[in-house]
C-alpha positions in Angstrom: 0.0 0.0 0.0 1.1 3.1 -0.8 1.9 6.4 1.8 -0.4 9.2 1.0 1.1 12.3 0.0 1.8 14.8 2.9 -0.6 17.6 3.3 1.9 20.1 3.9 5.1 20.4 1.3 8.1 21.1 3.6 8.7 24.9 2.2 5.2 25.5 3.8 6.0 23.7 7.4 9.6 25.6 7.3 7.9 28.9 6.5 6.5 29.7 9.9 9.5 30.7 12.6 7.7 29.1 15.2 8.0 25.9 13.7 11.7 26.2 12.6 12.6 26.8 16.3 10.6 23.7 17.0 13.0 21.8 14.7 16.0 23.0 15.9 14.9 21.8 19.4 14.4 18.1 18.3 17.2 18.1 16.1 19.1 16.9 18.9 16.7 14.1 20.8 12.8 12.7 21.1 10.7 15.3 23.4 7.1 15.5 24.9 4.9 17.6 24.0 4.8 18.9 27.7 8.6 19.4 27.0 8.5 21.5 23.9 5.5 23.4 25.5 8.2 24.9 28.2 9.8 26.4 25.3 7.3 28.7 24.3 5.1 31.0 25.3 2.0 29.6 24.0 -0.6 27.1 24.7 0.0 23.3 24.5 -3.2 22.9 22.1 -0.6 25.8 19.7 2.0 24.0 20.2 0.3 20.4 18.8 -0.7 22.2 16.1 2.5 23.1 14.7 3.9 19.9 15.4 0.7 18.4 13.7 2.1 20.7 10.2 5.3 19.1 10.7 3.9 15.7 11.2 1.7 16.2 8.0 4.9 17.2 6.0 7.0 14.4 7.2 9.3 16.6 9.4 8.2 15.0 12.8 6.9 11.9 13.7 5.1 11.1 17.0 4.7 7.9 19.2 3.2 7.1 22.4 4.9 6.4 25.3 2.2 5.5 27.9 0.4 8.4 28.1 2.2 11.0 26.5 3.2 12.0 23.2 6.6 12.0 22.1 7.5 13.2 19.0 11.8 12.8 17.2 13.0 14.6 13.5 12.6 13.1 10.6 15.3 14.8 8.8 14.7 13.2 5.4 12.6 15.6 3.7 15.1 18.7 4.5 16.9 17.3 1.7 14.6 18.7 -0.9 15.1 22.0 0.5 18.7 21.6 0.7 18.7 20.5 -2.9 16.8 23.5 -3.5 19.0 25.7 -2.3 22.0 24.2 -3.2 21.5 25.3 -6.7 21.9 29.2 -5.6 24.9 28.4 -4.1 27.0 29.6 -7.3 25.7 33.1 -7.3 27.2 33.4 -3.7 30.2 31.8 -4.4 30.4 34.1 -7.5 29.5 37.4 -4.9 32.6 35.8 -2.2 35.2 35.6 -5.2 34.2 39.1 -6.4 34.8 40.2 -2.7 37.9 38.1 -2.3 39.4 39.8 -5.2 38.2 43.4 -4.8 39.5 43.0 -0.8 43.0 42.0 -2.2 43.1 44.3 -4.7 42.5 47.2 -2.4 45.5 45.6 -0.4 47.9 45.8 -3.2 47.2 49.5 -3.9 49.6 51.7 -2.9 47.1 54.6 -2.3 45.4 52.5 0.3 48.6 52.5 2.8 48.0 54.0 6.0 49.8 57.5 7.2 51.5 55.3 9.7 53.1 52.9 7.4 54.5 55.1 5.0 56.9 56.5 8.1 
């Protein structure tokens, strides 16, 4: 059987800050929802909302652990986004060298020398 499609793309789950800053925080291990509340200054019936986004878009996923609700990232998805972005990496590499070689060029010019320098 096949998973049905999410109902949330990840570009629209990212898009809100609140829910960025609610993957950052289980980037790093599995949390309750009475956890995660702590973190914000919102209600708990908020808070499950946004993780229910993330849920929908594959960035979360919840279990049950007695009577609470855990829920862990799912990275996987982000990798559309950082494919995504990945391809407008050469216009800032292009923007660095530019920078790179104006900042050395400035360097080499003699007009550029400081009073103290010249003695």
């Amino acid at each position: 059987m096949s998973q049905a499609a999410p109902k949330h793309d990840v570009y629209q789950a990212i898009a809100d800050p609140t829910r960025r800053k609610l993957l950052g925080l289980l980037s790093d291990k599995e949390m309750p929802v009475k956890e995660i509340t702590g973190h914000f200054s919102m209600t708990r019936t908020a808070v499950s909302k946004h993780l229910r986004i993330l849920e929908e878009a594959g960035l979360v996923q919840d279990r049950k652990v007695g009577r609470e609700t855990r829920y862990r990232l799912q990275a996987e998805p982000l990798k559309e986004l950082k494919d995504w972005l990945s391809y407008f990496d050469r216009f800032w590499e292009n923007k660095l060298s530019m920078l790179k070689y104006y900042v050395e060029d400035q360097e080499d010019d003699p007009k550029n020398v400081k009073e103290e320098e010249r003695g």
